[in-house]
MILOVO-120676 format. One line per field, with one value per residue: x, y, z of N, C-alpha, C, CB in turn; residue in three letters; residue number from 1. Coordinates in Angstrom, 1 decimal. Glycine has a CB too. Layout:
residues N
n.east	(X ...) $
n.north	(Y ...) $
n.up	(Z ...) $
ca.east	(X ...) $
ca.north	(Y ...) $
ca.up	(Z ...) $
c.east	(X ...) $
c.north	(Y ...) $
c.up	(Z ...) $
cb.east	(X ...) $
cb.north	(Y ...) $
cb.up	(Z ...) $
vexza	(ala ...) $
guro	(NUM ...) $
***
This chain:
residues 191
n.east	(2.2 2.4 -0.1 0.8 2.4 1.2 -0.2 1.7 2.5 0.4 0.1 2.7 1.9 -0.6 1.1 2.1 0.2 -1.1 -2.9 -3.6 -4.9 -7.1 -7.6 -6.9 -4.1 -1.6 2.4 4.1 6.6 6.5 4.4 5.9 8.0 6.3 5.0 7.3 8.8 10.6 10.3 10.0 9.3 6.9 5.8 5.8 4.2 1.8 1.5 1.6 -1.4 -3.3 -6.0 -7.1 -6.0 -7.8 -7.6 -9.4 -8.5 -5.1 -3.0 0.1 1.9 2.1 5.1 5.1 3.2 5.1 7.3 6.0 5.4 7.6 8.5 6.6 6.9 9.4 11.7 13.7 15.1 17.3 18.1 17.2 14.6 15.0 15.9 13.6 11.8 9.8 8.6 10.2 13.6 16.9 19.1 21.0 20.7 18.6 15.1 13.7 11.5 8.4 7.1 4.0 0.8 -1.6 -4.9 -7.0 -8.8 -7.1 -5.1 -5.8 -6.8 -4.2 -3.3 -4.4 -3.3 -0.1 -0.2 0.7 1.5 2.6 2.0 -1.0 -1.3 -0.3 -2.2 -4.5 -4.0 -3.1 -5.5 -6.9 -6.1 -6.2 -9.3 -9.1 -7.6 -9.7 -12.1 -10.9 -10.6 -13.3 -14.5 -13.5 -14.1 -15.6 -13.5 -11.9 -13.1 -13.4 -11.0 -9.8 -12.1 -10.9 -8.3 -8.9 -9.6 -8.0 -5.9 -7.5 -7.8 -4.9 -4.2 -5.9 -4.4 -2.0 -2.8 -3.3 -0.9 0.3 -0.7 -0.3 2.4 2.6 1.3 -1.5 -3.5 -5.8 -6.6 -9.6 -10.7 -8.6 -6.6 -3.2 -2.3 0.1 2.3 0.9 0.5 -1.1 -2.1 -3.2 -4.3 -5.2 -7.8) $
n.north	(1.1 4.5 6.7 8.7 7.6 5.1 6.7 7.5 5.0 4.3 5.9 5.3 2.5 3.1 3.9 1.4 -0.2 -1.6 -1.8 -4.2 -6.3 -5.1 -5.5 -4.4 -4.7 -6.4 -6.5 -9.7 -9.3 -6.7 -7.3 -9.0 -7.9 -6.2 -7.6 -8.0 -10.6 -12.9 -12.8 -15.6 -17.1 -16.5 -16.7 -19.7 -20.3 -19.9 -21.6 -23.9 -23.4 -23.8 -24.2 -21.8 -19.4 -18.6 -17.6 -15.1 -14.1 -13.8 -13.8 -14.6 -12.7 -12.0 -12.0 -9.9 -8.5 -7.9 -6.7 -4.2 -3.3 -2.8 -1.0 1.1 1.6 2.8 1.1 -0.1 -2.7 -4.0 -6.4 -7.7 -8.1 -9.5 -11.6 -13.6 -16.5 -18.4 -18.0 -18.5 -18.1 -18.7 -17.6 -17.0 -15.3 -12.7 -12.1 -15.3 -16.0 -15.2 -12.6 -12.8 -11.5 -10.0 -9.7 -7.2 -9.2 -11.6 -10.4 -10.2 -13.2 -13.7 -13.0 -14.5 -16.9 -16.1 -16.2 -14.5 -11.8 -9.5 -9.6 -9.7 -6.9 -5.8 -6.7 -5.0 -2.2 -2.4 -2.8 -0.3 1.2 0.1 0.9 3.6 4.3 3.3 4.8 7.5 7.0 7.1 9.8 11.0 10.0 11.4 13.7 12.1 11.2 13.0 13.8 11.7 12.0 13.7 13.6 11.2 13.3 14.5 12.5 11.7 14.4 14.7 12.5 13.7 16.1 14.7 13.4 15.5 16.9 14.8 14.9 16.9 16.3 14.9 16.7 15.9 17.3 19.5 22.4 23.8 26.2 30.1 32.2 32.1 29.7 26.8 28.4 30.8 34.9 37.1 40.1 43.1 45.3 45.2 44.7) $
n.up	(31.0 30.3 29.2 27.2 25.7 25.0 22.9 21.4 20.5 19.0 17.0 15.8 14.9 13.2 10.7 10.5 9.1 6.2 3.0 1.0 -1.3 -0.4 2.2 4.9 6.6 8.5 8.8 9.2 10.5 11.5 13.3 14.9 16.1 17.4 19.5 20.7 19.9 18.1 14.1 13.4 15.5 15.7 13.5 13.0 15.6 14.5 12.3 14.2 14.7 12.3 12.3 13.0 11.9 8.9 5.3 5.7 8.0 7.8 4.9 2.7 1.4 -2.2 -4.9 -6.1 -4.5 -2.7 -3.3 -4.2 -2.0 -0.5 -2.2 -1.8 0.8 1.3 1.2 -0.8 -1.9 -4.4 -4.5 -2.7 -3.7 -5.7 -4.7 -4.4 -4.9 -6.2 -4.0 -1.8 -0.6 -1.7 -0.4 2.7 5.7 6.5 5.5 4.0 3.3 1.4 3.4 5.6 6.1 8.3 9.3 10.9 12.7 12.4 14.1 16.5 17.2 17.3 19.4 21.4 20.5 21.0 23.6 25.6 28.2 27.2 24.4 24.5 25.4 23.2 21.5 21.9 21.9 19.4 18.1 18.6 17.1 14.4 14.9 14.8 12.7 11.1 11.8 10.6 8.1 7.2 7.9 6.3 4.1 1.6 0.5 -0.4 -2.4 -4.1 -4.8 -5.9 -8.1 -9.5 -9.9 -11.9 -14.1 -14.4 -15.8 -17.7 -18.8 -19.7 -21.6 -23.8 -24.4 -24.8 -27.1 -28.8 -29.2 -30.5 -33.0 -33.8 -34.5 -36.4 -38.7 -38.8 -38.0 -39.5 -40.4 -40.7 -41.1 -41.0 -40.4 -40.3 -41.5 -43.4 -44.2 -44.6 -44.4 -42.9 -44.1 -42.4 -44.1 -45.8 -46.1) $
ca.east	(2.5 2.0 -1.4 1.0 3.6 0.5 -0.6 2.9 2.5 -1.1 0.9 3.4 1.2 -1.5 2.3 2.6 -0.9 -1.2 -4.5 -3.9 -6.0 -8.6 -7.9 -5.8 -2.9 0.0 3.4 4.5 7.7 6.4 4.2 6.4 8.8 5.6 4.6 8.8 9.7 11.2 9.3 10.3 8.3 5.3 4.8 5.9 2.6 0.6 1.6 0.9 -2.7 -3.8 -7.3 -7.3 -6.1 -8.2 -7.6 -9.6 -7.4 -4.0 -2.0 1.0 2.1 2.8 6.3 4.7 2.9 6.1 7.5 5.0 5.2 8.6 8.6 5.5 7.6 11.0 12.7 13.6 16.3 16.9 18.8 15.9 13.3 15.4 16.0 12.8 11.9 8.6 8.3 11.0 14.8 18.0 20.3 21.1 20.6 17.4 14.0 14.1 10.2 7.7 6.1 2.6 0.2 -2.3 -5.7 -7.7 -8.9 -5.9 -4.2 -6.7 -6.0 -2.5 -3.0 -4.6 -2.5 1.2 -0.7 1.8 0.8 3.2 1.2 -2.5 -1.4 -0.2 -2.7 -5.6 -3.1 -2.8 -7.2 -7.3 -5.2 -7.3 -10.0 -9.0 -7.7 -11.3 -12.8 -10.0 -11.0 -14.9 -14.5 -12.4 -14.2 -16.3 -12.8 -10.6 -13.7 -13.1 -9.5 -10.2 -12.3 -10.0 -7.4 -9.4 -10.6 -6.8 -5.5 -8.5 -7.0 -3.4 -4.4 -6.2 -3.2 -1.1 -3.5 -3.0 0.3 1.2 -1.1 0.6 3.7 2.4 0.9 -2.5 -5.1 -5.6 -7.8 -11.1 -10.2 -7.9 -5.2 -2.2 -1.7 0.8 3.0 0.2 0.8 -2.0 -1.8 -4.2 -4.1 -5.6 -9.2) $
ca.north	(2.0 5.6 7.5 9.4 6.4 4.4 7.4 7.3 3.5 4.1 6.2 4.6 1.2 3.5 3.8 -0.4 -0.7 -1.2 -2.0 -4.8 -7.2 -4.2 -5.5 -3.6 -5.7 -5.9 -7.6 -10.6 -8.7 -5.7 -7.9 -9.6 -6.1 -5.3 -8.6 -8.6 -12.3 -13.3 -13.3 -17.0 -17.7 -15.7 -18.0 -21.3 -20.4 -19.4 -22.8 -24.7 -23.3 -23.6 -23.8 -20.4 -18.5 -19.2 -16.8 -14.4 -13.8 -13.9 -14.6 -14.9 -11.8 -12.8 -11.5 -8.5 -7.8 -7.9 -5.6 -2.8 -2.5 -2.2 0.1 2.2 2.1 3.4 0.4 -1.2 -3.0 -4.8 -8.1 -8.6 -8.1 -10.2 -13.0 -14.9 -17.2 -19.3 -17.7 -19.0 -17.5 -19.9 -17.1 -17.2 -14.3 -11.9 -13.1 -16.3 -17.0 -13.7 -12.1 -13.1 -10.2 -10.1 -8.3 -7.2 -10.5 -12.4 -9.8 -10.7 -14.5 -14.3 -12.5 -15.6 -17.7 -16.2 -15.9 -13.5 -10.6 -8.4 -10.0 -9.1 -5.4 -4.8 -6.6 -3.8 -1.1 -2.9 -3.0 1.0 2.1 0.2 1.4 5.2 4.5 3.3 6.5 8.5 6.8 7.2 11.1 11.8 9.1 12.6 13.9 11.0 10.9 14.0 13.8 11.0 12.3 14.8 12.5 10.8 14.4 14.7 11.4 12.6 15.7 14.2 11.9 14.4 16.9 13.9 12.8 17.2 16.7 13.9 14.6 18.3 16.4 14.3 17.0 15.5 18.2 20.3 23.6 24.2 27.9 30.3 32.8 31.4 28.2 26.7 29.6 32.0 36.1 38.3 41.5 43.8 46.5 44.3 45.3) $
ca.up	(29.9 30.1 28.3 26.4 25.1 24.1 21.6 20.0 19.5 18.0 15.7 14.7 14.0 12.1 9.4 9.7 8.5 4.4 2.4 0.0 -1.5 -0.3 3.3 6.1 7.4 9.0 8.4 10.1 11.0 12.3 14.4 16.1 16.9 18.6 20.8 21.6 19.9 16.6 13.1 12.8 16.3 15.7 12.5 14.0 16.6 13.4 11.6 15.0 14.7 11.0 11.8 13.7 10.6 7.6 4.6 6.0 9.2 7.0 3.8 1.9 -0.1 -3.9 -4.9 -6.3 -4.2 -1.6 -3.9 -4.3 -0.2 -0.5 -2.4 -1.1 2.2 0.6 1.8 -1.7 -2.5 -5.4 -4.0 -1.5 -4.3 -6.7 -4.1 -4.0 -6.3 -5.9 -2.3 -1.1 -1.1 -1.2 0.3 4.7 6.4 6.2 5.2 3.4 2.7 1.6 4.6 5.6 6.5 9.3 9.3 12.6 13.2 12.6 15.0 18.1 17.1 17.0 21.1 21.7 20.5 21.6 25.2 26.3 28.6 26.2 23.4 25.0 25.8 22.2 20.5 22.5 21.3 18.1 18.0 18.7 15.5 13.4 14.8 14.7 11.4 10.1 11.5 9.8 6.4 7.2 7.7 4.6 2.6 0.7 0.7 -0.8 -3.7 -5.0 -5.1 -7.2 -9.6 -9.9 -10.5 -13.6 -14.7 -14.8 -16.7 -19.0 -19.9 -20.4 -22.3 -24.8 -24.3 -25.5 -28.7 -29.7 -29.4 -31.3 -34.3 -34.4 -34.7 -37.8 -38.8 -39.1 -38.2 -40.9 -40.2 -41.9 -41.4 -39.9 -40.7 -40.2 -42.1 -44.2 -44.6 -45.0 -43.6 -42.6 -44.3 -42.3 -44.8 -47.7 -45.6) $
c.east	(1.8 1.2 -0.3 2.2 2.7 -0.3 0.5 3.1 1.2 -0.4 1.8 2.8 0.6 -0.2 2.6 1.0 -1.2 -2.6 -3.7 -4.5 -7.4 -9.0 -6.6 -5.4 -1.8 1.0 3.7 5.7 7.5 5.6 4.7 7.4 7.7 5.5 6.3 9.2 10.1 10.5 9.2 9.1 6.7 4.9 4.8 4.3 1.6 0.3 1.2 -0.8 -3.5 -5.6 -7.9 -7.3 -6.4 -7.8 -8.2 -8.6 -6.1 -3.5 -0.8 1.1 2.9 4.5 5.8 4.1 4.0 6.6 7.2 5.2 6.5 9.1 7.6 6.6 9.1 12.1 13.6 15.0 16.6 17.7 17.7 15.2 13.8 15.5 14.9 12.2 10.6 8.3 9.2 12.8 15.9 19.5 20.1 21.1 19.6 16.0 14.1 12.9 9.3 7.0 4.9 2.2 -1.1 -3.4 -6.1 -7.9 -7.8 -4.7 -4.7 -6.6 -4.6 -2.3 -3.0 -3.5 -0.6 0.9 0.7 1.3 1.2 2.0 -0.7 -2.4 -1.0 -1.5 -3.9 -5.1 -3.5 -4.4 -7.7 -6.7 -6.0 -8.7 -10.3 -9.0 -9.4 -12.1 -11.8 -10.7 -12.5 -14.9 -14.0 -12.9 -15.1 -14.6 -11.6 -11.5 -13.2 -11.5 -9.3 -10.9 -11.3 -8.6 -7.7 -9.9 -9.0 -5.9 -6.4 -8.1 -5.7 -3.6 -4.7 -5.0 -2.3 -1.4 -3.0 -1.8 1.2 0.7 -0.6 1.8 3.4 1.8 -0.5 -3.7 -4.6 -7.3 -8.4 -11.2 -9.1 -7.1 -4.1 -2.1 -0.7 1.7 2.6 0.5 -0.5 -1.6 -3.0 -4.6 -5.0 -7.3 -9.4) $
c.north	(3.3 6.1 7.7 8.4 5.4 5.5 7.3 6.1 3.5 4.8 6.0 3.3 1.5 3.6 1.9 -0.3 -0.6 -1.5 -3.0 -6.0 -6.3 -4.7 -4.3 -4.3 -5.0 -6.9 -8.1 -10.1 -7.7 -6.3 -8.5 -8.9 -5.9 -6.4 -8.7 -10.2 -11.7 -13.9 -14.9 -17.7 -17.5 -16.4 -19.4 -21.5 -20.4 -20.8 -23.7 -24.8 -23.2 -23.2 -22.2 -18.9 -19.0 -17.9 -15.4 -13.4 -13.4 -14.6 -14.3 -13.8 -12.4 -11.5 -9.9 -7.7 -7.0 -6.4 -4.2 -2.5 -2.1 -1.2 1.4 2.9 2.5 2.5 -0.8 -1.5 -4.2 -6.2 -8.4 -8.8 -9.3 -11.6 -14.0 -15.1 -18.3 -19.0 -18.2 -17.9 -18.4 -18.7 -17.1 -15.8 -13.3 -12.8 -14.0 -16.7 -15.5 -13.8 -12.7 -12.0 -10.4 -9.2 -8.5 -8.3 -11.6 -11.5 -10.1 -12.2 -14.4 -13.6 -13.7 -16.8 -18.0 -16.4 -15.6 -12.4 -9.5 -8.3 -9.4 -7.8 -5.0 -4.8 -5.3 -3.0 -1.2 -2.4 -1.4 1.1 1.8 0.7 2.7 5.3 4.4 4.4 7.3 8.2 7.0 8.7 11.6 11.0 10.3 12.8 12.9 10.7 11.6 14.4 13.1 10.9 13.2 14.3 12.0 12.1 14.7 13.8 11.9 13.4 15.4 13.8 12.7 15.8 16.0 13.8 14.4 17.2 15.7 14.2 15.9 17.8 15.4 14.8 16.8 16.0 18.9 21.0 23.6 25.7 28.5 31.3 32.6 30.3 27.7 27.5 31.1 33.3 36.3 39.3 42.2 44.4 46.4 44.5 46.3) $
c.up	(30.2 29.2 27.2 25.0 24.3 22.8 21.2 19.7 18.8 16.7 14.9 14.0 13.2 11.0 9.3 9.2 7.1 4.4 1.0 -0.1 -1.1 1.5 3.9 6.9 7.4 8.6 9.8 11.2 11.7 13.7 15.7 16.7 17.9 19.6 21.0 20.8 18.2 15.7 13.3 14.2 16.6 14.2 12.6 15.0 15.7 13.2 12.3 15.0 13.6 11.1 12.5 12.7 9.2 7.0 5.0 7.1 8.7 5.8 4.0 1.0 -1.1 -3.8 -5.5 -5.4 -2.4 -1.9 -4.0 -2.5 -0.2 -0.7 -2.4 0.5 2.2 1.1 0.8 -1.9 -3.4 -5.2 -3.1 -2.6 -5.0 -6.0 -4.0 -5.3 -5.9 -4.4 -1.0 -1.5 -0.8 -0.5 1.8 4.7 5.8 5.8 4.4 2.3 2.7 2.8 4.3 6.3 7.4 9.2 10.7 13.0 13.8 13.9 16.7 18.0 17.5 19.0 21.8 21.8 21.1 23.1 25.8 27.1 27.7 25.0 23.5 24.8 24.3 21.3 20.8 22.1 19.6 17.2 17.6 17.5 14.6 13.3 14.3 13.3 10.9 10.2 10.6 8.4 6.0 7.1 6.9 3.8 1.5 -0.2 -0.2 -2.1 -4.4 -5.1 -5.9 -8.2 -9.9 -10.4 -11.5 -14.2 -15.2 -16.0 -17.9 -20.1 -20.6 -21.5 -24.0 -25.4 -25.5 -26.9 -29.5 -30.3 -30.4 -32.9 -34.6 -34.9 -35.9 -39.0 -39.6 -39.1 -39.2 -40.6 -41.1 -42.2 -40.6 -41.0 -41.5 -40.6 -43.4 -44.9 -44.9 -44.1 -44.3 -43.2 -43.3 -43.2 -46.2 -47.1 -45.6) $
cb.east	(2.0 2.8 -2.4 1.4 4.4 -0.6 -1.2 4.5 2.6 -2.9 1.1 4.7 0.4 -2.5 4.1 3.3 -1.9 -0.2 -5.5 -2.9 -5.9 -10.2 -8.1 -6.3 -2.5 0.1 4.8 4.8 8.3 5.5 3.8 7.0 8.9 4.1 3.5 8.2 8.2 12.3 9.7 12.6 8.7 5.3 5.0 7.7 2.3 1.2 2.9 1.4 -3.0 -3.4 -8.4 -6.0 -4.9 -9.8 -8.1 -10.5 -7.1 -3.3 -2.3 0.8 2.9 1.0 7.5 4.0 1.5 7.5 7.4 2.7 4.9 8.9 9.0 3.6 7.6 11.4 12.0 12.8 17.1 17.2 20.6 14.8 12.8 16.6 16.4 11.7 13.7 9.1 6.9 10.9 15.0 18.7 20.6 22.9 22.0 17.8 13.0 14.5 9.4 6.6 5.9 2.1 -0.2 -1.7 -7.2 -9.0 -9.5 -5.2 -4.2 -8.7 -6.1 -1.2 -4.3 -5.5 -2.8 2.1 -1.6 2.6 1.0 4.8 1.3 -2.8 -0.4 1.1 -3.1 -5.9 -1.3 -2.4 -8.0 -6.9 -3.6 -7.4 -10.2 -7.7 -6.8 -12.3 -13.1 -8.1 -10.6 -15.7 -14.3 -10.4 -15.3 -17.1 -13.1 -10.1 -14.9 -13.9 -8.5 -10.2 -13.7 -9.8 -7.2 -10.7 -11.7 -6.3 -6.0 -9.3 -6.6 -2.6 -5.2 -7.5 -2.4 -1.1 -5.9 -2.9 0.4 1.1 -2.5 1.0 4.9 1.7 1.5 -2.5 -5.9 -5.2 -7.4 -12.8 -11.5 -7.2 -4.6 -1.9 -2.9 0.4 3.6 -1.5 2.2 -2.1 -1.8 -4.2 -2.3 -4.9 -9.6) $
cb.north	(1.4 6.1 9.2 10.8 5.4 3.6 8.8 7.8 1.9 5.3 6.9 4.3 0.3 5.2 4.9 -2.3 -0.1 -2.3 0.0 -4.8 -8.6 -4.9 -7.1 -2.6 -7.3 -5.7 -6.9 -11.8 -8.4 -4.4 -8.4 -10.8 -4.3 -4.4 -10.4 -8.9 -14.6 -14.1 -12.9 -17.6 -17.7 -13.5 -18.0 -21.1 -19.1 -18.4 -23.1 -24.2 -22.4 -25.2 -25.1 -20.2 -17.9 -19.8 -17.4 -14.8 -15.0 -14.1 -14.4 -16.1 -10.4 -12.2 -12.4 -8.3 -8.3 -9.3 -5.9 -3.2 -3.6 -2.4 -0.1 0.9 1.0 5.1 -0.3 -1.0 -3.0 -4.0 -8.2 -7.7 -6.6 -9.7 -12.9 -14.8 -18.1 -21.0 -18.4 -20.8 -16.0 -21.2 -15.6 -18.1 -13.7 -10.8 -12.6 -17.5 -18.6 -13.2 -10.4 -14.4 -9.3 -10.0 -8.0 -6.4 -10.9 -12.5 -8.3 -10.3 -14.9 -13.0 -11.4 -15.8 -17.7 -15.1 -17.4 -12.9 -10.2 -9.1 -11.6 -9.4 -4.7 -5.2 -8.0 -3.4 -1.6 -4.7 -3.6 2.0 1.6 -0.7 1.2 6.0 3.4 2.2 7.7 8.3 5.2 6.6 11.7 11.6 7.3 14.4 14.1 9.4 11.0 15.3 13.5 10.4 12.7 15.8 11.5 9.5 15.8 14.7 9.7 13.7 17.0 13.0 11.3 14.8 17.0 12.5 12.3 18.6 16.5 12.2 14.1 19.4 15.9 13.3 17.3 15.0 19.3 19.1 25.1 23.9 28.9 29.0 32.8 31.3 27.6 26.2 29.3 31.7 37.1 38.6 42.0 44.4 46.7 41.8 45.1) $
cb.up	(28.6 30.2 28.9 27.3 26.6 25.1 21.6 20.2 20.4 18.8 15.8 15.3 14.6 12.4 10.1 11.0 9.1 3.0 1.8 -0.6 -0.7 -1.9 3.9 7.0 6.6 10.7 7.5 9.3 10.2 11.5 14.0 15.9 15.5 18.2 20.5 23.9 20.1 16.5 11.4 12.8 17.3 15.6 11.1 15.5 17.8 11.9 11.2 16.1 15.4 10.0 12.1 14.8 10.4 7.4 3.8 6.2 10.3 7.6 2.4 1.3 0.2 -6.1 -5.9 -7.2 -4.3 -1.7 -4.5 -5.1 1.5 -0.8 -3.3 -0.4 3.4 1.2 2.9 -3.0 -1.7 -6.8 -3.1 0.1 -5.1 -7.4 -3.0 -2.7 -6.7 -6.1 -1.9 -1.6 -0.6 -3.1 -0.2 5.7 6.6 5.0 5.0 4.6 4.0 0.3 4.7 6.2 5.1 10.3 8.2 12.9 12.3 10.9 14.7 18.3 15.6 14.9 22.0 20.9 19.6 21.2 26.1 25.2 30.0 25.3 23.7 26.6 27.2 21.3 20.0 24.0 21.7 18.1 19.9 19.8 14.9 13.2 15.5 15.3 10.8 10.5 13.2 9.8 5.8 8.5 8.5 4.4 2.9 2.0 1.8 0.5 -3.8 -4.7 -4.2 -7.0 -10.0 -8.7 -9.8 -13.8 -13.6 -13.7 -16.1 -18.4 -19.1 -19.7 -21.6 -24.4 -22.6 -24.9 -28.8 -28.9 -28.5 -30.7 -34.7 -33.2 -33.5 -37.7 -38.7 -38.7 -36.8 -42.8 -40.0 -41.1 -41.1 -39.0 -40.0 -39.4 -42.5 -44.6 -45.6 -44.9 -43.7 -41.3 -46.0 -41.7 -45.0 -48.1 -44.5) $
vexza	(unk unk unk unk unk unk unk unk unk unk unk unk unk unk unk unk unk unk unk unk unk unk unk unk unk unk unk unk unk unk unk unk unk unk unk unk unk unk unk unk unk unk unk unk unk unk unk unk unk unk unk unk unk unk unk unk unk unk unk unk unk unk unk unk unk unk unk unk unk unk unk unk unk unk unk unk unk unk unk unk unk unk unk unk unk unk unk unk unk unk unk unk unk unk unk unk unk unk unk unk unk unk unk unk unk unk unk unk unk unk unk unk unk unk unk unk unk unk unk unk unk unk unk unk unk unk unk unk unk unk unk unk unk unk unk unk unk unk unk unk unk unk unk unk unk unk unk unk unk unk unk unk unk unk unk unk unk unk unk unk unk unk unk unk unk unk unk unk unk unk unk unk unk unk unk unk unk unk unk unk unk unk unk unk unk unk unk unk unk unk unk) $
guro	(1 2 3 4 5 6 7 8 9 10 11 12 13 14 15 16 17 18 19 20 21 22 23 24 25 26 27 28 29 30 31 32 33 34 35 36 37 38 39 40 41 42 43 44 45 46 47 48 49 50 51 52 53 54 55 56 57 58 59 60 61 62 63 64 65 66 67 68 69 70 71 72 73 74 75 76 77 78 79 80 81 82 83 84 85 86 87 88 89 90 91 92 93 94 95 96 97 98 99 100 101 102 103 104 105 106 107 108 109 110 111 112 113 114 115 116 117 118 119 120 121 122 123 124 125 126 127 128 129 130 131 132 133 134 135 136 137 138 139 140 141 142 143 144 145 146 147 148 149 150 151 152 153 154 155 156 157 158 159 160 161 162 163 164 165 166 167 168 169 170 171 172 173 174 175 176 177 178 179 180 181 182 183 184 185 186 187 188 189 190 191) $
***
């Protein structure tokens, strides 16, 4: 592989990488696009090795949380989402059973285990992105705070926007002073 071919796969894997449950995984599916075989044998080797992936290494996305990636990655559609039913789906063709998700660990396991040279050279590929990613999120973590207070400084304000709003429409405040109220005109002229 050419220097410059392995930075456009660091970049495209840093886009398969999510964050849920508060880890950083990958899907079973994108995984096995990258080591070259078919989802169905890249968890057949998983299943062969139970005690290699404990919880830590990989789960089982819940249907929601299948969902929410779905639709984070603009790929939603509502017959896939609607098809599974206890983690399972009774229709043929496309995925049958929710994705399972892989963190860093489980991704150097799973080299191990397909012992493929394909397999070896992605998962080192696979190793850098997360890495880079983690500096990316370490040098912006100042950066990704204050976007989020600013984000609850914002809900904040809505919020109180909203309460003005609604008790204007019930008319529930009622001025202690002022001008203008309840049909009253200003004359200047009366000073």
């Amino acid at each position: 592989m050419k220097e410059k071919s392995i930075v456009r796969y660091e970049q495209d894997i840093v886009n398969l990488i999510f964050t849920i449950r508060g880890k950083q995984v990958m899907m079973d599916e994108h995984l096995a696009d990258l080591f070259g075989i078919e989802t169905k044998y890249l968890n057949r080797a998983v299943k062969r090795n139970p005690d290699r992936f404990p919880e830590a290494f990989m789960f089982q996305l819940t249907k929601e949380e299948f969902d929410s990636l779905r639709f984070q990655t603009g790929t939603t559609n509502t017959d896939d989402s609607l098809r599974f039913q206890n983690g399972t789906s009774k229709e043929r063709g496309g995925r049958r059973y929710l994705p399972y998700v892989f963190t860093e660990q489980g991704i150097a396991m799973l080299s191990a285990v397909l012992n493929s040279e394909t397999a070896v050279k992605m998962s080192i590929i696979i190793m850098d992105a997360f890495v880079k990613m983690r500096h990316f999120i370490l040098e912006n973590a100042a950066l990704l705070q204050r976007i989020q207070n600013i984000e609850t400084k914002q809900i904040e304000t809505d919020n109180k926007v909203q309460y003005l709003f609604e008790a204007m429409e019930k008319q529930a405040l009622k001025p202690n002073q002022g001008i203008f109220f309840n049909g009253q005109v200003f004359d200047a002229w009366v000073f």
